[in-house]
N, C-alpha and C positions, 0 to 999 in steps of 0.2 A: 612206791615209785615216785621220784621226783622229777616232775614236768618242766622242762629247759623250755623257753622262747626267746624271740627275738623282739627288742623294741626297735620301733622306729619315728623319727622325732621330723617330722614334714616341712618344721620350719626352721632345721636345720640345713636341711638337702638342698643344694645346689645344682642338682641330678647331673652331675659330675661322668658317673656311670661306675667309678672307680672298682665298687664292687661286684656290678656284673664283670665287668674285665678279668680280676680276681679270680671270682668263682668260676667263669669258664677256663681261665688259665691252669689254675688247681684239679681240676678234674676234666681238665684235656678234652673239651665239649668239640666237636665238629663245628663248623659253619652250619646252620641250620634251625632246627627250633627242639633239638634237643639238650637246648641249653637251658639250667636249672634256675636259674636266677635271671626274671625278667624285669625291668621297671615300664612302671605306664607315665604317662604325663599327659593331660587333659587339661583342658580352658573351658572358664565359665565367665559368661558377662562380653559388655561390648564396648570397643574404645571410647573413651579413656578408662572404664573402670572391668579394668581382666582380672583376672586372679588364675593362673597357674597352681593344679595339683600335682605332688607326684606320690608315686607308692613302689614300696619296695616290695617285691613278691617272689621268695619262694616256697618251697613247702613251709608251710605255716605249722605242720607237725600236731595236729588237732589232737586233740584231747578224745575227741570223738568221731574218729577220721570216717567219712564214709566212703573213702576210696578201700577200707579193710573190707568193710562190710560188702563191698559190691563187687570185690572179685571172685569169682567162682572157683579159681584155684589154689587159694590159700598163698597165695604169693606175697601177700603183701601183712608185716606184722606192724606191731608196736612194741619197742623194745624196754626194760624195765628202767634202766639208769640212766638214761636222759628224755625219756619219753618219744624218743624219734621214731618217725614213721620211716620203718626201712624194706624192701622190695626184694624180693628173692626171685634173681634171672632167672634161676632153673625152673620155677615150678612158672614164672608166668609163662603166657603164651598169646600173647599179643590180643587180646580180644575187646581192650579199651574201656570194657564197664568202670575201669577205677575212673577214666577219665570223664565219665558222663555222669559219674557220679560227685567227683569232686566237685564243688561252687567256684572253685578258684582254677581250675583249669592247672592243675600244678604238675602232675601226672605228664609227663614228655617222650614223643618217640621221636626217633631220627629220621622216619621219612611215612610215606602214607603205605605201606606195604601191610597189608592184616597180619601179618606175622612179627610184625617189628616189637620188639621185648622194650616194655615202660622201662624209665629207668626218672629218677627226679632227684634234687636235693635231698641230701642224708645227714642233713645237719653238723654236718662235718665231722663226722663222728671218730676218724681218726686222728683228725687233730685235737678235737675233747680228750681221750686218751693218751693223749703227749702231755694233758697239760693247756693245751694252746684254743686260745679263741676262734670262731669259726673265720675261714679268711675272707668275707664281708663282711664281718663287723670289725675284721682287726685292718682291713683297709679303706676304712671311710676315713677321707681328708676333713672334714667337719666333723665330725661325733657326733653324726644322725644316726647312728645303728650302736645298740650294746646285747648281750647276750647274756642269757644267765637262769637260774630259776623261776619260773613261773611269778611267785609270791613274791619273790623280791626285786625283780624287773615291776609289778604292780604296787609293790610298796613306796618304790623309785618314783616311780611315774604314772600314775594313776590305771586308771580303768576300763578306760577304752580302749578296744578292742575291730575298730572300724573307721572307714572314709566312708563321707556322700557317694552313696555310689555303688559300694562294693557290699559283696554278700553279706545277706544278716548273720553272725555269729554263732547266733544260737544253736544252728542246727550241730554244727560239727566241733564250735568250740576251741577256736584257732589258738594257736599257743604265741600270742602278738602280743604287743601293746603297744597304743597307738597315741602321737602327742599330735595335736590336728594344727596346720598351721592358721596362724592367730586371723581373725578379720584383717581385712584392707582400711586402713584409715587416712585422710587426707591429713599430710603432713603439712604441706600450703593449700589453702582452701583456694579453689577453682570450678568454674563453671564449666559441666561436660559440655554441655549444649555448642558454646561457644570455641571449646577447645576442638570439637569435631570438626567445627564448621573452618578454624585457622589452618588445619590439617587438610581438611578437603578440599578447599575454594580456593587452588591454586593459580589466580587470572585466568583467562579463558579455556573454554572449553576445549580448544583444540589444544591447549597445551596438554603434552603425552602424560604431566604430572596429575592434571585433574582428577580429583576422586568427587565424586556426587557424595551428597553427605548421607543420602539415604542406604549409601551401601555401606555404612557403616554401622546401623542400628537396623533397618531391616534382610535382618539376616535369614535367609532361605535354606529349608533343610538344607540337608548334605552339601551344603556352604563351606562350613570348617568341620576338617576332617575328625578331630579332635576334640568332640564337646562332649565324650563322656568317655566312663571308666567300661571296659571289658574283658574280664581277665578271662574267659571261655575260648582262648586264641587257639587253633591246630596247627595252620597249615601255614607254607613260609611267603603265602602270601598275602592270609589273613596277620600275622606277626609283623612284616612290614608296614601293612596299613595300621595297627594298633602301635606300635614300637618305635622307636630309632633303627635306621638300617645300619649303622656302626656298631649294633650290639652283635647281629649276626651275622 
């Protein structure tokens, strides 16, 4: 069997969306959170010095999927010619182990009904069969996404297989490969301290623009919504708090 994945290059991404658009376009996704293709975006650090992650996620097509291993009714295979993890409606029956098993949360139903049938990314496997690229990687406006063999997506672009963040690898053995976007470097050297305080100390206090400079470094949990990565999302309310609400 030869194992297709997807690379994905972070400091290419613009997080544009283009390919989830795409892919729910392609496969006629409802409004909801049974769409296959999700991106995250998360911030770390405190003004002046952020840094913006993003990750592209969808079935990641594991080499060692444990969403196979965890359904009870053989619903879910691994196919020989592209290694894609594919889902068979009839036998499943809606009972989510793939999805409590999976680390990546990839595993998608259409609404919260115990009965509702997974259904997720299938690596586009009808358009592999044309010939044709999966349609998120054949519509990224940057060339942060390419697609292809395992070994030679790795050979292209090294070895990593992960973001800060996100699930360790190991277990399931994602069929990714990952280019990390590069450190932040001060292109004109500046003083944060100082750049906080020109930002915040706008004349007095009663002016509506004032920001205290303390609320800009000491930051209070559940502050900013967004200071890590969660791909474990279900429900379409936890997928708005985790997401952009123009994906869904």
């Amino acid at each position: 069997m030869t194992q297709y994945a997807f690379f994905f290059d972070e400091s290419r991404c613009v997080d544009c969306r283009a390919c989830a658009v795409a892919c729910r376009d392609w496969n006629d996704n409802e409004v909801g959170c049974a769409k296959f293709l999700r991106r995250f975006t998360w911030e770390e650090g405190t003004f002046p010095e952020l840094k913006m992650h993003t990750l592209f996620a969808p079935c990641y097509h594991c080499e060692e999927p444990a969403c196979l291993k965890a359904c009870p009714n053989g619903a879910i295979v691994k196919e020989d010619k592209y290694g894609a993890v594919l889902v068979d409606q009839e036998r499943c029956e809606g009972c989510r182990s793939c999805w409590d098993a999976c680390p990546y949360g990839a595993p998608r139903f259409a609404d919260d009904s115990p009965k509702t049938k997974m259904n997720k990314c299938n690596m586009c496997i009808d358009r592999l069969e044309q010939g044709q690229m999966p349609v998120c990687a054949n519509s990224c406006l940057t060339r942060a996404l390419d697609f292809g063999p395992l070994s030679e997506m790795k050979g292209k672009y090294g070895e990593v297989q992960t973001l800060p963040g996100m699930p360790s690898p190991d277990t399931t053995k994602p069929s990714l490969v990952i280019k990390m976007a590069p450190a932040k470097r001060k292109v004109v050297p500046y003083d944060a301290d100082k750049a906080r305080h020109l930002f915040g100390q706008r004349g007095d206090k009663l002016d509506p623009l004032y920001i205290d400079v303390s609320a800009l470094t000491d930051i209070k949990p559940g502050t900013v919504r967004k200071n890590k990565l969660d791909m474990k999302i279900q429900s379409a309310e936890e997928a708005l708090e985790a997401t952009r609400s123009d994906e869904w």
